[in-house]
Legacy VTK file of the C-alpha trace (Angstrom):
# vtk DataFile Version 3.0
C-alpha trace
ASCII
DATASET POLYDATA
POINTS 106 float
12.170 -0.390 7.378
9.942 0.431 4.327
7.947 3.625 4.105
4.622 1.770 2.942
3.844 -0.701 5.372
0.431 -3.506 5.058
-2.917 -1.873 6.220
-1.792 1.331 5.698
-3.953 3.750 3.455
-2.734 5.174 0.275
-4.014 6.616 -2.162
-3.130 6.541 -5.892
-1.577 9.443 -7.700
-0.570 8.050 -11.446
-2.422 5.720 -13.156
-6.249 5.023 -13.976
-7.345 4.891 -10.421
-5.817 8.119 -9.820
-7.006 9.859 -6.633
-8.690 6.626 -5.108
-7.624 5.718 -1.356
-7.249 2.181 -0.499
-5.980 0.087 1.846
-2.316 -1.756 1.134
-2.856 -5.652 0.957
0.413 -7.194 0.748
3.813 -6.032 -0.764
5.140 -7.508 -4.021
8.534 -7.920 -5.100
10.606 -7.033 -2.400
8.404 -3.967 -1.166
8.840 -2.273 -4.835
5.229 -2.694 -5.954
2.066 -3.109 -3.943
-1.342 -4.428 -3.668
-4.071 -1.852 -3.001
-7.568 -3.623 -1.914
-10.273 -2.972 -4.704
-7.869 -1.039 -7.124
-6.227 -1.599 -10.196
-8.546 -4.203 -11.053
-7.955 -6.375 -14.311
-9.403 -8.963 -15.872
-8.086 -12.278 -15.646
-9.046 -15.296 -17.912
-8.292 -18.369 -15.645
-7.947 -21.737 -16.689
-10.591 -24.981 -15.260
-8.564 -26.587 -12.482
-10.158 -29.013 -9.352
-9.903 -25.863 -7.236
-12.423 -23.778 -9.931
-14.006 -25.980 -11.983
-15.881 -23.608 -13.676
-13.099 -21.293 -14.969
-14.363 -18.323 -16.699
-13.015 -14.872 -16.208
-12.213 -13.027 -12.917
-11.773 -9.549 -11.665
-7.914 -9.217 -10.063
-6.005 -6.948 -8.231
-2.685 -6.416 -9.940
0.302 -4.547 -8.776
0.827 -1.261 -8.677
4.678 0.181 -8.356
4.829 1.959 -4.937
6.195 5.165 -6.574
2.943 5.554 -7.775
0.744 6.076 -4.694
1.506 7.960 -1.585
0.299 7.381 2.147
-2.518 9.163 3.448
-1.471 10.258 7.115
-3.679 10.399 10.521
-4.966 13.568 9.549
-6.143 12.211 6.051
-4.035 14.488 4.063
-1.074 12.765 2.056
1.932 13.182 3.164
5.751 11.880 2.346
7.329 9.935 5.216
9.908 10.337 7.466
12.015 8.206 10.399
12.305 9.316 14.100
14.851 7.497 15.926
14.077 8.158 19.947
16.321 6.395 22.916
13.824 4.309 25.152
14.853 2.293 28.197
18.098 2.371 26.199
16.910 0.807 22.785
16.954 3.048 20.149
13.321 3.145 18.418
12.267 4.183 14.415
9.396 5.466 14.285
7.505 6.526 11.004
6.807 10.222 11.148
4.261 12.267 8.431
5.874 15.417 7.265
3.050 17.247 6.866
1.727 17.301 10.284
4.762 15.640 12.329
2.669 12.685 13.909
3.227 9.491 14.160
2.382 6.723 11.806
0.648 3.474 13.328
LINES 1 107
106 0 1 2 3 4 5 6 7 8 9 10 11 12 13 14 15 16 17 18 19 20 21 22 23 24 25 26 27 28 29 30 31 32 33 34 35 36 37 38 39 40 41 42 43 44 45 46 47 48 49 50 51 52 53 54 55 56 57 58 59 60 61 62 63 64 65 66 67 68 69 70 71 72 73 74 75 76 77 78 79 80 81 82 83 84 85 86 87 88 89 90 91 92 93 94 95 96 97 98 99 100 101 102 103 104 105
């Protein structure tokens, strides 16, 4: 169970976009980098194809390794992430818990 999940806000702490929020848009290479929606943009020069005829150059979101961002909580604070296993109907559930503030995580 990763600690960074899709659609959850972050918010970068290294890099040129540091102290930005986003939302996460996908996970990349086996949940070790991430995309963050509107961040880390680069531009891209992209070849004529039948798909863009035109070509040119594009604006892209590019990955960004997941040590360098950390999850904004419910409260809106940052926080570091931590599992809750509880016993229900006898299943055991994981939950993801913020440290900060000790609620739960979508």
């Amino acid at each position: 169970m990763a600690r960074i999940r899709r659609d959850d806000s972050v918010m970068i702490i290294a890099g040129k976009d540091k102290g930005k929020v986003g939302r996460v848009m996908k996970l990349v290479d086996g949940g070790k980098k991430i995309l963050v929606e509107k961040l880390n943009i680069a531009r891209r020069h992209i070849k004529r194809t039948q798909q863009n005829p035109q070509g040119g150059i594009v604006d892209k979101e590019m990955p960004l390794d997941i040590s360098n961002v950390a999850l904004v909580g419910p409260s809106g604070k940052t926080t570091r992430v931590r599992f809750k296993v509880e016993t229900v109907g006898g299943n055991s559930v994981k939950t993801r818990v913020a440290v900060k503030t000790n609620e739960t995580i979508g």
